[in-house]
N, C-alpha and C positions, 0 to 999 in steps of 0.2 A: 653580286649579280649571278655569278655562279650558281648560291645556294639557290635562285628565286625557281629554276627548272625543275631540279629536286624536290622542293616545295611541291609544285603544283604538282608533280607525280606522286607524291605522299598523297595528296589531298584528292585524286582521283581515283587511287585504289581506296582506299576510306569510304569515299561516295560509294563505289560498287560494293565494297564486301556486304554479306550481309550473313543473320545466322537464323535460323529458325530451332524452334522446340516441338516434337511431337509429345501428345500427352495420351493416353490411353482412355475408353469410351466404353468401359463395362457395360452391360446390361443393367446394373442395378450399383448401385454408388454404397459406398463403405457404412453408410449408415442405414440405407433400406435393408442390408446384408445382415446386418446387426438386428435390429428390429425380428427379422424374420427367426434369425436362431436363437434370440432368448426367448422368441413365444412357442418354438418347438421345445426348446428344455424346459420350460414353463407344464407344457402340454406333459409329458409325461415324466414330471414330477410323481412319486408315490407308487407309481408302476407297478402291480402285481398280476398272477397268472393266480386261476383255479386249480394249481397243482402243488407238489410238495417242493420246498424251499430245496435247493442243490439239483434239481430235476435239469439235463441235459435239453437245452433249445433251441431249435435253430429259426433264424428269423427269413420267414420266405419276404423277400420285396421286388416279387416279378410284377403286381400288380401297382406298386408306388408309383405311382408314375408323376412327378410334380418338378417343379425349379425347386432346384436347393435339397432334392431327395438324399443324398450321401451321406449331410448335414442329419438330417433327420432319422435317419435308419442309424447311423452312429449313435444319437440322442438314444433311440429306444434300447440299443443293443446296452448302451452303457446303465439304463433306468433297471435292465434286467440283471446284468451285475453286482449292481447296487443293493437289487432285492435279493441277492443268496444264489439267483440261478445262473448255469455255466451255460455261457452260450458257445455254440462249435460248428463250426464252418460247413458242414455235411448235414443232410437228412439224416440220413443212412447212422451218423452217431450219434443222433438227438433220441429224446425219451417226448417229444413233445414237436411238433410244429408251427410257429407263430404266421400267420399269414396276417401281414400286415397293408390297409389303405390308408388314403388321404382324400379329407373331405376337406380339409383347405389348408394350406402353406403359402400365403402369400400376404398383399397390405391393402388398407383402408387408411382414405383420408378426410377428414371434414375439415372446415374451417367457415370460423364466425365471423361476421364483417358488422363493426357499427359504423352505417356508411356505405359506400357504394363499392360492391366489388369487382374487380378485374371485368371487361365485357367486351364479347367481339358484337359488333354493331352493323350489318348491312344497309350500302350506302348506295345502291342504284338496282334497277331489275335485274343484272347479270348475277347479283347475291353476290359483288363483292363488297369483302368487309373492312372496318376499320377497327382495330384493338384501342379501347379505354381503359388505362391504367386503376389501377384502385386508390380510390379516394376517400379513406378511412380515419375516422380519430379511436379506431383501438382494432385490434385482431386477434384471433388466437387459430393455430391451427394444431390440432393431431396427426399425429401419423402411428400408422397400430401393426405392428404385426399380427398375424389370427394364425393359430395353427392348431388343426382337427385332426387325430386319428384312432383307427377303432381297428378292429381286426376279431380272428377267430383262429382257436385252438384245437389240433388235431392228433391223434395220432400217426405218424410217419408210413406204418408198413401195413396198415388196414385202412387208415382215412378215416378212423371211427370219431366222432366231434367229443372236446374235452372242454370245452367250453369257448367263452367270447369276452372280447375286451371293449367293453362299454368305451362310447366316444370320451378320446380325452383332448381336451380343449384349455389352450392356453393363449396369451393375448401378452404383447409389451409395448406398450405405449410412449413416445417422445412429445411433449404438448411445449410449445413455444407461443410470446405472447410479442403484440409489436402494437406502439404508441404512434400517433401520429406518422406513419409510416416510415418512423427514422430509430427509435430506442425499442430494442428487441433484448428481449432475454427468457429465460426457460430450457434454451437447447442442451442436450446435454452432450458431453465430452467425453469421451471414452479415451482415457489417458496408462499407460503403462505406468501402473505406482507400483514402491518397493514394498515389499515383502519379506516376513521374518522366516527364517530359517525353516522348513515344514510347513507352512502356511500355503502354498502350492498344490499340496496334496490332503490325499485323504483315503486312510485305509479300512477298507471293506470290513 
């Protein structure tokens, strides 16, 4: 008899406790993120300048102005290392100046439907609607990252032009496929696998 008090006080903090999770609401989820920076390293792949290999540059990006620009000015600064030239932080100690834009950083999506796809449907004169689910026997959809940039090449302490960097355009594409609206596959996974010893790197 004693314990039955006990009891139901147990059983009444239990009922109230309760616990919640917050989870965080990026702008752009881990794999549109993804998408975006392999089509910028995609995009200036191969990188060269109209000038001599070791020539001092500095990379202007007052005019970049796009989502994910840091990402992408990294990419160029590192495409320019790659090809032989020193990039350096000042005008003032460059042999050369990259004025770099963006004609696009960002994503494209299609998708095919055999069958009826997703649809909002208005249901009275106020134009309110009602959402139809998609009623499909196959699907596929893309998702692409696109990323454009071009620019032009100057001298630092005249402005005199050394030339220009033709648009360079890259694209990385994830294509998923879905059956009956239940058996999906295609997606891919971007997994941390090991690596041999140097495999990590790679020297200039």
């Amino acid at each position: 008899m004693k314990a039955r008090p006990l009891l139901s006080t147990a059983a009444l903090i239990a009922l109230t406790a309760c616990a919640s999770t917050t989870e965080t609401n990026p702008a752009r989820t881990a794999t549109e993120q993804l998408l975006i920076a392999r089509a910028a390293d995609r995009a200036v792949e191969g990188l060269t300048l109209p000038i001599p290999a070791g020539s001092r540059v500095f990379v202007d990006e007052l005019y970049f102005r796009v989502d994910n620009a840091p990402y992408a000015i990294s990419a160029i600064r590192g495409a320019l290392s790659e090809a032989g030239y020193a990039v350096v932080p000042t005008r003032a100690e460059a042999d050369a100046v990259l004025e770099v834009r963006a004609g696009a950083l960002s994503l494209e999506q299609m998708r095919r439907v055999v069958g009826l796809p997703d649809m909002r449907v208005p249901i009275n004169e106020t134009l309110n609607v009602v959402s139809i689910p998609e009623l499909s026997i196959y699907s596929r959809r893309d998702r692409i990252g696109v990323a454009e940039f071009s620019g032009f090449l100057y001298e630092p302490r005249t402005g005199a032009p050394l030339g220009a960097v033709l648009p360079m355009t890259g694209e990385f594409r994830i294509r998923s496929h879905k059956v009956l609206m239940i058996v999906s596959w295609g997606q891919q996974n971007v997994d941390p696998g090991e690596r041999n010893e140097g495999d990590s790197w790679k020297q200039f």
